[in-house]
C-alpha positions as CSV (number, residue, x, y, z in Angstrom):
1,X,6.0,-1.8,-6.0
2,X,5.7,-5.8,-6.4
3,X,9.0,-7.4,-4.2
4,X,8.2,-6.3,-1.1
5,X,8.8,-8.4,2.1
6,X,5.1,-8.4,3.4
7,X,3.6,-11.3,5.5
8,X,-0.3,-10.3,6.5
9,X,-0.9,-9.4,10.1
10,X,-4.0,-12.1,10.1
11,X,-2.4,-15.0,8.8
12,X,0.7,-15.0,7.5
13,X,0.7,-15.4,4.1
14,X,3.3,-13.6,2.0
15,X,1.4,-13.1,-1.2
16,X,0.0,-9.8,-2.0
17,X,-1.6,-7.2,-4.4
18,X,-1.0,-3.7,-4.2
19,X,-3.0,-1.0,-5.8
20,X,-3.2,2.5,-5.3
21,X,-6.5,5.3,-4.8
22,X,-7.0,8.9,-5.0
23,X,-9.8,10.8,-2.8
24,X,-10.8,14.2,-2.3
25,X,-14.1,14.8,0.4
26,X,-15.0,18.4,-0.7
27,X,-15.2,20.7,-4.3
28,X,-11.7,22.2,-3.5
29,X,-9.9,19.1,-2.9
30,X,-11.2,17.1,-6.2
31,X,-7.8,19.8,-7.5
32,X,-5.2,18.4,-5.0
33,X,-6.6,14.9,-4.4
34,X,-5.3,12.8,-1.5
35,X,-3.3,9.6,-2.4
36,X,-3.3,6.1,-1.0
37,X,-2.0,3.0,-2.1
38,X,-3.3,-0.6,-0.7
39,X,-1.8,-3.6,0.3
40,X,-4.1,-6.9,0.1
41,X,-3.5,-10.3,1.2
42,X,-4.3,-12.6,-1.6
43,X,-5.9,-15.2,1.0
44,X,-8.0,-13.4,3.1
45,X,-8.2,-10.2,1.3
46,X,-7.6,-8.1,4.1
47,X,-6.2,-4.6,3.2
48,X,-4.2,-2.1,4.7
49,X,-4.5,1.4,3.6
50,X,-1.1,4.3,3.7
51,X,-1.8,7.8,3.0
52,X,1.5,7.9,0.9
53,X,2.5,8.2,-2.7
54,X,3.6,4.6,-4.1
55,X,7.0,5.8,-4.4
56,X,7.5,7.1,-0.8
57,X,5.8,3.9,0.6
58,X,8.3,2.1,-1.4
59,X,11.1,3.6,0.5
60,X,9.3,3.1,3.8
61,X,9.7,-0.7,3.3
62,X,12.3,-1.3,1.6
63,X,14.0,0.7,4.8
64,X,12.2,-1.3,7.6
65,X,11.3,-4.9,5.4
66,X,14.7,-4.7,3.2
67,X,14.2,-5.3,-0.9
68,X,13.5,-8.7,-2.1
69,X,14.7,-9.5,-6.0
């Protein structure tokens, strides 16, 4: 998901890592596990976390940010 238009909230840098997470709270949920994906600021490390599948958050921003090649 590398290329997207991202400036951090804190400081305003514009390079990032993104990484991804699965998480399930109870015995029942470790079969349908919830999945986030992570955006960190290569500075100052701070991350935001979206309850989305990489794909879908891809679509999100490259609607509201535009895609950068």
């Amino acid at each position: 998901m590398q290329g997207l238009n991202y400036t951090c909230p804190k400081y305003q840098n514009t390079q990032y890592e993104v990484d991804s997470f699965y998480a399930a709270k109870g015995f029942f949920e470790y079969f349908n596990p919830k999945h986030f994906t992570t955006i960190t600021c290569s500075n100052c490390h701070y991350t935001e976390i979206y309850k989305a599948s990489p794909d879908m958050l891809k679509s999100i921003f490259d609607s509201i940010f535009g895609r950068q090649e």
